[in-house]
C-alpha positions as CSV (number, residue, x, y, z in Angstrom):
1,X,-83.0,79.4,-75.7
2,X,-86.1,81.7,-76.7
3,X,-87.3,78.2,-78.7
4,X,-86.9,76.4,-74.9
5,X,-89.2,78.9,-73.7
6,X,-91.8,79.2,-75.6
7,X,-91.6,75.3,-76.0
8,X,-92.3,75.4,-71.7
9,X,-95.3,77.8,-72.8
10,X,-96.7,75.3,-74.5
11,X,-96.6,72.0,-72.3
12,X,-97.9,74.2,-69.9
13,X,-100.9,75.5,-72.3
14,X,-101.2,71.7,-73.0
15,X,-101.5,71.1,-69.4
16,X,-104.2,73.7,-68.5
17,X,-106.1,73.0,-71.4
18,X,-106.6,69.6,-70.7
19,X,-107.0,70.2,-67.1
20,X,-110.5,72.6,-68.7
21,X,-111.3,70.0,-71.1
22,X,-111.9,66.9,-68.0
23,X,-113.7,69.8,-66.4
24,X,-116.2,70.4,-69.5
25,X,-116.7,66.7,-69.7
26,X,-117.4,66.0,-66.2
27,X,-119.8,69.2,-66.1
28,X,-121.4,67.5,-69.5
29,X,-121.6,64.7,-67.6
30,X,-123.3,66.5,-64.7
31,X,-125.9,67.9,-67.1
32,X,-126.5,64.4,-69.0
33,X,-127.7,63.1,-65.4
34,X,-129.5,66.2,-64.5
35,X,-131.3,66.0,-67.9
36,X,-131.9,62.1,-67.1
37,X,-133.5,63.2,-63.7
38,X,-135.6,65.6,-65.0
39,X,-137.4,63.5,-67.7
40,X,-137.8,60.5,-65.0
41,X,-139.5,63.1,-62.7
42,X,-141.9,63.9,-65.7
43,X,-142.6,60.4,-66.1
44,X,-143.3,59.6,-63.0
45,X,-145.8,62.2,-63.0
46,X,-147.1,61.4,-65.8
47,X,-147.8,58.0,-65.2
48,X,-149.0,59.1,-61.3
49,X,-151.8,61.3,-63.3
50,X,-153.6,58.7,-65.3
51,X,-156.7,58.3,-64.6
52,X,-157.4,55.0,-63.0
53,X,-158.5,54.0,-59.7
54,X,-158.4,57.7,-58.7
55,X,-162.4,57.8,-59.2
56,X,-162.4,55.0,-56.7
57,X,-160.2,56.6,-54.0
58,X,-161.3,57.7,-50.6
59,X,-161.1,61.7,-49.8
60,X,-157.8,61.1,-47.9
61,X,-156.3,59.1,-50.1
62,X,-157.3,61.3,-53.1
63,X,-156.1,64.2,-50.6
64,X,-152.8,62.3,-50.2
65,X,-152.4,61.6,-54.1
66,X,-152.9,65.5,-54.5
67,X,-150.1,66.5,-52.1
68,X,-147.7,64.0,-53.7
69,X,-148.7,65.2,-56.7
70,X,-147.8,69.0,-56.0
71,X,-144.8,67.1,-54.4
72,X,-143.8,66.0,-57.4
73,X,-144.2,69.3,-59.1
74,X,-141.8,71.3,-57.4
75,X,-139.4,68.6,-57.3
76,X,-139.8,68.7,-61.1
77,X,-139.6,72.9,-60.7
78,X,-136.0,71.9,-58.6
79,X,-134.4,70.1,-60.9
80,X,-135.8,72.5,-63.8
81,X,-133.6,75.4,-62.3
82,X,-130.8,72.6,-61.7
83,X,-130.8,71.9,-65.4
84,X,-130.4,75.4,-66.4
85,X,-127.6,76.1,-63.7
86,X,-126.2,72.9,-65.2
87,X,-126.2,74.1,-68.6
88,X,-125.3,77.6,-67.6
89,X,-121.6,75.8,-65.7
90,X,-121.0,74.0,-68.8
91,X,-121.2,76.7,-71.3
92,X,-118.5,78.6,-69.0
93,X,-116.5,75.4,-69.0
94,X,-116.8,75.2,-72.9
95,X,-115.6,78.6,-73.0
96,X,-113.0,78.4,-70.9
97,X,-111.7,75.1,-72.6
98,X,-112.2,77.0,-76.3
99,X,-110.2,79.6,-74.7
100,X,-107.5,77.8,-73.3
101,X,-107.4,76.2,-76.8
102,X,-106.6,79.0,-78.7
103,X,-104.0,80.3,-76.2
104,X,-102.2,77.3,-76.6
105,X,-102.6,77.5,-80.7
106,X,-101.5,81.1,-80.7
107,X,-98.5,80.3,-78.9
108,X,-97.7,77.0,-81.2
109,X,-97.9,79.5,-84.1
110,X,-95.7,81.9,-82.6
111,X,-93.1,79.0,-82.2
112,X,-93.8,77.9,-85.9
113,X,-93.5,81.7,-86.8
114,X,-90.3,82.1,-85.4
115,X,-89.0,78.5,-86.8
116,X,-89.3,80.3,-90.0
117,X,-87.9,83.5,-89.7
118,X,-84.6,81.5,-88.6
119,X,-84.6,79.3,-91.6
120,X,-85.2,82.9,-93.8
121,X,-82.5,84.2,-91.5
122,X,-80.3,81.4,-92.2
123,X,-81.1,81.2,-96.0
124,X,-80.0,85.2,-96.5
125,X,-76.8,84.5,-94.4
126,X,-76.0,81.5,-96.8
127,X,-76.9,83.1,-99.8
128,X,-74.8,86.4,-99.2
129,X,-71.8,83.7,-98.6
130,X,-72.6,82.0,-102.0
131,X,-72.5,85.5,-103.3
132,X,-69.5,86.4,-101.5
133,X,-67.6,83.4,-103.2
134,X,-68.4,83.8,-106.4
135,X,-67.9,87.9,-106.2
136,X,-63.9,87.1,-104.8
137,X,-62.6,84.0,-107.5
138,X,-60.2,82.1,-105.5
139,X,-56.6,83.5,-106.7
140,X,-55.4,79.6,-106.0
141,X,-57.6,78.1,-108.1
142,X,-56.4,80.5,-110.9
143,X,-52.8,79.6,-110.7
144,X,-53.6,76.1,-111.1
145,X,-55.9,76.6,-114.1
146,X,-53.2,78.5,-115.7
147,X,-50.6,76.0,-114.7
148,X,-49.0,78.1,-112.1
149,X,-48.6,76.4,-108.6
């Protein structure tokens, strides 16, 4: 029955654990594209900050290009700070899945541990029978050894 129990214990360890390992992945996920975003924002800017046809530019447009520009900065600031809140949710999500993991390992020990101590249990209990037989000689068998029935 205890077995039974502690068997329950660790379906639902299974459960949860796997429930925290789609959450890591999706929050990988999550970061992957926030990572992705990033780098195209840097780019972009990049690209938007070669020199070019910028000495050729009227003041407003070169006025425009400048406020795009600082735009595209913060945007690139933004999604900076979304990165690192990213990469902060999916260290916690790692965690949690790591300790989920060993929860469920401890308790799959504990089942193993126990597995054991009844197969020691029941190895003692058959060897003190063993000895029991061979301590008492069956009286039976020594009537028919000396002929007697």
């Amino acid at each position: 029955m205890k077995q039974d129990r502690l068997q329950s214990l660790v379906r639902l360890a299974q459960a949860k654990e796997q429930a925290a390992v789609k959450l890591y992945i999706d929050a990988r996920a999550a970061n992957d594209l926030n990572q992705q975003r990033l780098q195209e924002l840097i780019s972009y800017r990049d690209e938007y900050q070669q020199p070019g046809e910028s000495n050729s530019l009227s003041p407003v447009l070169f006025q425009s290009r400048r406020v795009f520009l600082g735009q595209l900065c913060t945007a690139i600031d933004q999604q900076e700070m979304q990165l690192v809140n990213s990469q902060a949710f999916l260290e916690q999500q790692q965690q949690s899945w790591r300790k989920l993991q060993i929860k469920r390992q401890s308790i799959e020990k504990l089942i193993a541990k126990g597995a054991l101590q009844q197969a020691v249990i029941a190895s003692r209990q058959e060897q003190k029978e063993l000895d029991e037989i061979t301590q008492y000689p069956d009286l039976t068998g020594l009537h028919t050894v000396n002929g007697i029935n």
